[in-house]
N, C-alpha and C positions, 0 to 999 in steps of 0.2 A: 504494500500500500504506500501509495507515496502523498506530497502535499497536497497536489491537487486537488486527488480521489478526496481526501475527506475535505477539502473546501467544497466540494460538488456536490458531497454530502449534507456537511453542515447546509447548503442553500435549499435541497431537496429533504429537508426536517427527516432525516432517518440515519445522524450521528448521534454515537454512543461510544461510552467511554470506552467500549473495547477495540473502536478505532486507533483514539489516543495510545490506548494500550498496546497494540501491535505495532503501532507506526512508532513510537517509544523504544521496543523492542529491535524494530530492523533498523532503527539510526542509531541504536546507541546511547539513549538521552532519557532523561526525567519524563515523567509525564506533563508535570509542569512547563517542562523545556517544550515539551510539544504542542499544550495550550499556547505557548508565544507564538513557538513559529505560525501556527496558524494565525493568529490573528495580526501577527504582524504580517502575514500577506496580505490578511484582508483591508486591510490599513494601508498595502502600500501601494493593490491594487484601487484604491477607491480613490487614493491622491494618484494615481496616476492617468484616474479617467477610465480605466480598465473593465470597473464593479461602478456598478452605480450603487447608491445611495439607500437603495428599496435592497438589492442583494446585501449590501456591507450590514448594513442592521438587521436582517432576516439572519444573515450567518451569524453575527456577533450572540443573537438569543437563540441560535440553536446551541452555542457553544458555554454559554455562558449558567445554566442551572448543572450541566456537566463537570465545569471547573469548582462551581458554588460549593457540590453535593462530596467532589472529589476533597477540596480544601478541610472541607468541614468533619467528612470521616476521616481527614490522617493529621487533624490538626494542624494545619499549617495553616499560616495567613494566604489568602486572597492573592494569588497569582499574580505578578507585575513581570509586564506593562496588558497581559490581556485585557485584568479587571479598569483597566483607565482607557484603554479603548472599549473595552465595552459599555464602558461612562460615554465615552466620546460618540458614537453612534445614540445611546442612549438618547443625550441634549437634545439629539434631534430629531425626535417623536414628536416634541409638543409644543406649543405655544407658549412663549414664555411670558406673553404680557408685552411686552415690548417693539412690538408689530417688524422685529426683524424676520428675516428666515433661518428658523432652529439650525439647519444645518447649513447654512452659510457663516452662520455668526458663532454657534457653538461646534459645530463636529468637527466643519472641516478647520478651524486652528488647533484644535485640541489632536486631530491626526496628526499634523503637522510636526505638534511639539513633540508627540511621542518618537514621531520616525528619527526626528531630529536628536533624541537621546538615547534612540536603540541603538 
């Protein structure tokens, strides 16, 4: 399984953590290590024009009660930088009061910053 497959996945709502767990497996890496890489694609595709806006948030919450559920039975803190990208799509779901556009004003700097500190 490589990164793609399970980005394809996480967009077609039918990722599971035994994806992470395989793909973890045949690279070598943390499972954690694997919550990044994915979402720092989906992050690097969505600033690069690649994923739009409607993908990069449908994958960020397929991925995101999987990191949640995974953190929370092995006692670790919250996955970084996933869990700030998945902030960062989050922003821009809703109306902030403010009459900008969520995802002009909050997601996409917030991607930005993160790629800029991966």
């Amino acid at each position: 399984m490589n990164i793609e497959e399970i980005l394809q996945k996480s967009i077609a709502e039918n990722l599971s953590l035994n994806d992470f767990e395989k793909f973890s497996i045949e690279q070598g890496v943390k499972v954690e290590e694997s919550f990044n890489k994915l979402s720092l694609l989906i992050a690097k595709k969505f600033n690069d024009g690649e994923m739009s806006y409607e993908d990069g948030d449908f994958a960020m919450n397929s991925v995101w009660p999987i990191m949640l559920d995974y953190s929370m039975k092995n006692d670790i803190p919250l996955v970084e930088p996933c869990y700030e990208i998945y902030c960062a799509f989050d922003a821009g779901e809703f109306d902030h009061g403010d009459g900008a556009d969520p995802v002009e004003k909050y997601t996409v700097p917030a991607i930005r910053a993160v790629l800029e500190n991966a």
